[in-house]
ZAROBA-222268 format. One record per residue: residue in one letter; x, y, z of N, C-alpha, C in turn. Coordinates in nm, 4 decimals, always signed. Example, Ala and Ser with C-alpha at 12.3 -4.5 7.8 and 13.67 -1.06 7.14 Angstrom:
2
R  residu       n_u       n_v       n_w      ca_u      ca_v      ca_w       c_u       c_v       c_w
R       A   +1.3190   -0.5690   +0.7800   +1.2300   -0.4500   +0.7800   +1.3200   -0.3300   +0.7800
R       S   +1.2850   -0.2250   +0.7080   +1.3670   -0.1060   +0.7140   +1.2900   +0.0030   +0.7870
END
This chain:
96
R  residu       n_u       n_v       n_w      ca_u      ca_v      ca_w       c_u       c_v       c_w
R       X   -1.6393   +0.4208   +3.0286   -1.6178   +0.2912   +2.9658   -1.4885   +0.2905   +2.8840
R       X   -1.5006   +0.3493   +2.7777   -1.3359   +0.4110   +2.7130   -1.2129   +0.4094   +2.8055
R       X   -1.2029   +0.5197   +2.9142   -1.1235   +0.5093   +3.0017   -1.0723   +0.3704   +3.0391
R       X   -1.2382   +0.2987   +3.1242   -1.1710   +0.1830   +3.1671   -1.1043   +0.0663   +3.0883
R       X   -1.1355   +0.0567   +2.9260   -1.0708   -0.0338   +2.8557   -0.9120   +0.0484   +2.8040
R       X   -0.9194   +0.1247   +2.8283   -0.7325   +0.1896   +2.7847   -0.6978   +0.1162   +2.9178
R       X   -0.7052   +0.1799   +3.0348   -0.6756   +0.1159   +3.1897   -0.5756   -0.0582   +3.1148
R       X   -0.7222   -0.1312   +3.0968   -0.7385   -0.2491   +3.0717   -0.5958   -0.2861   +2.9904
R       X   -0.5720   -0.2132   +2.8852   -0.5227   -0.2533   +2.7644   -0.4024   -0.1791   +2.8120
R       X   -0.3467   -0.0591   +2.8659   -0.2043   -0.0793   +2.9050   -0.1484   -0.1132   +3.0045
R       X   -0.2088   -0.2021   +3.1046   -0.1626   -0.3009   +3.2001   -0.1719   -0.4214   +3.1107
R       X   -0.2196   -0.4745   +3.0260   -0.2362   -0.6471   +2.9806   -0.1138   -0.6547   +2.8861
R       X   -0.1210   -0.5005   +2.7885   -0.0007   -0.5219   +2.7005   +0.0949   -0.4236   +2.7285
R       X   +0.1231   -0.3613   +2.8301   +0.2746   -0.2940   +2.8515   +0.2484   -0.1515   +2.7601
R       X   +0.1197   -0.1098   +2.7371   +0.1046   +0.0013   +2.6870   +0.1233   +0.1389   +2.7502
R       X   +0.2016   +0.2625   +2.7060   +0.2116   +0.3647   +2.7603   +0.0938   +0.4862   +2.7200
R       X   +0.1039   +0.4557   +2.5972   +0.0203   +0.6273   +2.5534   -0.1052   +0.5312   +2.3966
R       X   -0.2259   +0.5555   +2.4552   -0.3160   +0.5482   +2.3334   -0.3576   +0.7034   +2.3067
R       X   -0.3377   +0.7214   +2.2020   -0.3602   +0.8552   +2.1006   -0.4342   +0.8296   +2.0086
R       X   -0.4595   +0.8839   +1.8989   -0.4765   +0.8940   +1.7846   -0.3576   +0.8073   +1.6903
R       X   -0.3838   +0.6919   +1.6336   -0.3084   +0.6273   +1.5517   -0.2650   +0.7209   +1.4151
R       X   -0.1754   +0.7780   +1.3400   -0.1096   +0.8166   +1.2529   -0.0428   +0.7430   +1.1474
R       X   +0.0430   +0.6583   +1.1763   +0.0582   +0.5822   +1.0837   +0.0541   +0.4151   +1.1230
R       X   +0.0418   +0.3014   +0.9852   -0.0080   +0.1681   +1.0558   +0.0329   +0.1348   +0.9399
R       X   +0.1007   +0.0286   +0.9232   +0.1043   -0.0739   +0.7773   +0.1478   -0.0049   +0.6630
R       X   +0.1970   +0.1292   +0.6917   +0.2141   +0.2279   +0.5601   +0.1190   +0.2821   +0.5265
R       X   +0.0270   +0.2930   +0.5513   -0.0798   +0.3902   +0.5688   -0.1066   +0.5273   +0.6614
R       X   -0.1130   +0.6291   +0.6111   -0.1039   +0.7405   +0.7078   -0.2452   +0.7873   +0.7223
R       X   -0.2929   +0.8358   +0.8523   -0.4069   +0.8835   +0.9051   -0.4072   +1.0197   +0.9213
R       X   -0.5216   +1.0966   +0.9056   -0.5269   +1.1686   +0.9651   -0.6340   +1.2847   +1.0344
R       X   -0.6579   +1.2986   +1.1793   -0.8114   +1.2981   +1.2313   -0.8300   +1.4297   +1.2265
R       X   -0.9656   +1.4479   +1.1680   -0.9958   +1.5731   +1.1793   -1.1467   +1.5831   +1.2209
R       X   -1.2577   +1.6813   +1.2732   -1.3819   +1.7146   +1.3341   -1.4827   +1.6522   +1.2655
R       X   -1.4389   +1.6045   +1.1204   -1.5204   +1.5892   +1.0357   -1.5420   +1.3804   +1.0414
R       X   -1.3839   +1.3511   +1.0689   -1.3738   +1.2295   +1.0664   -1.1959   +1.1729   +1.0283
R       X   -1.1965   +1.0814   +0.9425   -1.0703   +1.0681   +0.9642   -1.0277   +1.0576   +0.8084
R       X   -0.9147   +1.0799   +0.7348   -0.8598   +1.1149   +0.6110   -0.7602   +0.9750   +0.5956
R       X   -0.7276   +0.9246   +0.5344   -0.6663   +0.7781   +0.4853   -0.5716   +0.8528   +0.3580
R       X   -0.4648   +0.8405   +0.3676   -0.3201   +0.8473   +0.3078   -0.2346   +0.7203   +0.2533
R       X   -0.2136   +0.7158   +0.1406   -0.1391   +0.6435   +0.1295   -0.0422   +0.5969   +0.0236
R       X   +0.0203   +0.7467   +0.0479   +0.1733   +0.8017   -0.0273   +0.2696   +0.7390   +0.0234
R       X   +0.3140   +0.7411   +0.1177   +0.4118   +0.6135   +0.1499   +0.4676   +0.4587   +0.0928
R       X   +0.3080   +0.4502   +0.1580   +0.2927   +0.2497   +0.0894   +0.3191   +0.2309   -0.0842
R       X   +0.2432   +0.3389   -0.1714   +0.2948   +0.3619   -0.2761   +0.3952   +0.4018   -0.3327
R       X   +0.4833   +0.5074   -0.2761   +0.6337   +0.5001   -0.2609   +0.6741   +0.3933   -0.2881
R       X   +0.6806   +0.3317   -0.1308   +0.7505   +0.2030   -0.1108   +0.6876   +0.0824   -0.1804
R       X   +0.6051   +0.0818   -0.2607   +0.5645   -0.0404   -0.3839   +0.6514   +0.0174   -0.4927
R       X   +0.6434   +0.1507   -0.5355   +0.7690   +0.1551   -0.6502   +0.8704   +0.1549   -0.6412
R       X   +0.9641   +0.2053   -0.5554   +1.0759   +0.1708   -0.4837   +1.1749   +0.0200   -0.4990
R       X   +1.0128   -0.0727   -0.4540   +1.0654   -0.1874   -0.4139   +1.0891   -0.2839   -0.5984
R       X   +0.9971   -0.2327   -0.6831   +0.9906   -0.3291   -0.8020   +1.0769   -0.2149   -0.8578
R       X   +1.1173   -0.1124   -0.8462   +1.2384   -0.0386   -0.9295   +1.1650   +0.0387   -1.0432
R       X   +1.0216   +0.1200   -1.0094   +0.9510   +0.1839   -1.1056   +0.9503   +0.3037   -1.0712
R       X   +1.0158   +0.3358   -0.9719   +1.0039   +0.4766   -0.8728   +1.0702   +0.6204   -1.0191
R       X   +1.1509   +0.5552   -1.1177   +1.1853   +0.6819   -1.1884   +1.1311   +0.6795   -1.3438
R       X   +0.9409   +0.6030   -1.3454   +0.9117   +0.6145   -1.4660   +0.7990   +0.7444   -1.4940
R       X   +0.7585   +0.7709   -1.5987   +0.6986   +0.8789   -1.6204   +0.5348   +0.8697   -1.6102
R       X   +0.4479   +0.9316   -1.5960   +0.3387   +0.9344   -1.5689   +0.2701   +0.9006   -1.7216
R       X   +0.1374   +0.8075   -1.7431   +0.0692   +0.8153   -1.8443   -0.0589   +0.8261   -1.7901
R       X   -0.1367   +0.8744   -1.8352   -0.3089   +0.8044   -1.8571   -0.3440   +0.7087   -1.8535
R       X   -0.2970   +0.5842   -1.9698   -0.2932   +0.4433   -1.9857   -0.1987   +0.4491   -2.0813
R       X   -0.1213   +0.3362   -1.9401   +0.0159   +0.3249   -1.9933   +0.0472   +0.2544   -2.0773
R       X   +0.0147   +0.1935   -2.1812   +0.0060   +0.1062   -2.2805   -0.0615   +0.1414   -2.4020
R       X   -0.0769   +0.1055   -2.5114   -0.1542   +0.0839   -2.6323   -0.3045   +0.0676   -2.6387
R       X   -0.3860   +0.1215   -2.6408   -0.5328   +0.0347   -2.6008   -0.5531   -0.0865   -2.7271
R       X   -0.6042   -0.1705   -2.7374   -0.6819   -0.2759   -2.8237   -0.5527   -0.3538   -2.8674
R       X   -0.4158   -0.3364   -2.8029   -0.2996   -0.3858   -2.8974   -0.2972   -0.5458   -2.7939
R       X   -0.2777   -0.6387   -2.9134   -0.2716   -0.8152   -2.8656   -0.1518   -0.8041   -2.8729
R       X   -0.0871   -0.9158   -2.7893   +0.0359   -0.9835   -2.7467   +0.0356   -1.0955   -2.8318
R       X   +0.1530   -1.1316   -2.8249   +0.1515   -1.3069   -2.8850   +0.3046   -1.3433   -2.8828
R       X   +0.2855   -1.5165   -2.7981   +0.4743   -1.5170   -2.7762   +0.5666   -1.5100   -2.9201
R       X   +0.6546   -1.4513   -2.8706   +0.7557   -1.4938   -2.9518   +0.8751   -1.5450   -2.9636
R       X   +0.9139   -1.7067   -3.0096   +1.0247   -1.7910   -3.0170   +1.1887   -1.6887   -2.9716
R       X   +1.2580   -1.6956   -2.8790   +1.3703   -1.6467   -2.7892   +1.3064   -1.5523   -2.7417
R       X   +1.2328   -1.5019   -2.6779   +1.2230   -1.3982   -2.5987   +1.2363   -1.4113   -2.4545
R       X   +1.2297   -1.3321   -2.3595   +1.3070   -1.3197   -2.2644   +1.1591   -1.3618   -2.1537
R       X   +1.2044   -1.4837   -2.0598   +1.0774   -1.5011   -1.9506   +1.0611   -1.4142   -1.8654
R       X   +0.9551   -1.4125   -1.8123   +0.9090   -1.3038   -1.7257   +0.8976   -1.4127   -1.5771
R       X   +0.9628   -1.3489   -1.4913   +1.0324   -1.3917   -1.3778   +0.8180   -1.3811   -1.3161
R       X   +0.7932   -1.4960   -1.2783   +0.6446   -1.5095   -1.2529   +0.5848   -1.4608   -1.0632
R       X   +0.7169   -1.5043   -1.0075   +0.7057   -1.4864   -0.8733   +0.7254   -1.3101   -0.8506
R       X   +0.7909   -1.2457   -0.9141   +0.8183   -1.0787   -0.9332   +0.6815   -1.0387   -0.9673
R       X   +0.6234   -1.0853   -1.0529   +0.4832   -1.0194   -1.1048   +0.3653   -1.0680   -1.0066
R       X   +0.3649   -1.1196   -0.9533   +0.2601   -1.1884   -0.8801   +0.2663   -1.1093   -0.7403
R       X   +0.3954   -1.0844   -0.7038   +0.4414   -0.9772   -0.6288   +0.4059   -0.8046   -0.6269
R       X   +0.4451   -0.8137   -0.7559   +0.3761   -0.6494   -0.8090   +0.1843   -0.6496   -0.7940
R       X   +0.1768   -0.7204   -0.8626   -0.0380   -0.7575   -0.8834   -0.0557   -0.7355   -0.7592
R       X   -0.0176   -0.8719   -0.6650   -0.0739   -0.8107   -0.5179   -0.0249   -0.7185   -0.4493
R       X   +0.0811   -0.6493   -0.4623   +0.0680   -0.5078   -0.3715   -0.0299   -0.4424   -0.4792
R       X   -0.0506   -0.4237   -0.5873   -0.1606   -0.3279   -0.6317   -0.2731   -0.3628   -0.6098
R       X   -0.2826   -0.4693   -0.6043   -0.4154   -0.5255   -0.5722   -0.4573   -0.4666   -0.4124
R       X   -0.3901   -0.4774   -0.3237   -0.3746   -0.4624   -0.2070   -0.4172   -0.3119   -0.1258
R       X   -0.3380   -0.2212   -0.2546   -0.3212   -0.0765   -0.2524   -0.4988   +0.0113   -0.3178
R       X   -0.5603   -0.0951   -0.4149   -0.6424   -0.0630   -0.4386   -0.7737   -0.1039   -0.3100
R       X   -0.7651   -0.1949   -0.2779   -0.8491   -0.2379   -0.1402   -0.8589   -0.1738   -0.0329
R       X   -0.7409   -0.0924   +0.0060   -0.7431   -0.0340   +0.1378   -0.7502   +0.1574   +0.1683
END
């Protein structure tokens, strides 16, 4: 049955070789007897990379715990479409 749907699937789409998938979407695979291992050093790379966090230092929690915010008159806006950008790749990175 297997056989005949590879058959199937590299005549319909111009397919040469089904293997073992390795990498997909920035995600790296990898199969072993037991089952399969999910990687995903890359995609995280390339999320810090891309927002320019790739050379900050490691914390625990990176912030203050219990410390409030509150605006303050001239301060500098926070570009909303950049952050919404950042949230969902983490958001994204945590899901998969």
């Amino acid at each position: 049955m297997i056989g005949f749907l590879k058959n199937v699937l590299i005549h319909m789409f111009e397919m040469f070789k089904l293997n073992f998938i390795i990498t997909y979407i920035g995600l790296q695979f990898i199969h072993v007897a037991k089952g399969i291992f999910l990687f995903q050093h890359n995609y995280i790379v390339k999320i810090l990379e891309q927002f320019e966090m790739n050379n900050y230092d490691k914390f625990q929690t990176p912030m203050v715990e219990g410390i409030h915010f509150m605006f303050e008159v001239g301060t500098k806006e926070v570009n909303q479409i950049l952050y919404e950008q950042m949230v969902g790749s983490f958001i994204f990175l945590t899901h998969t």
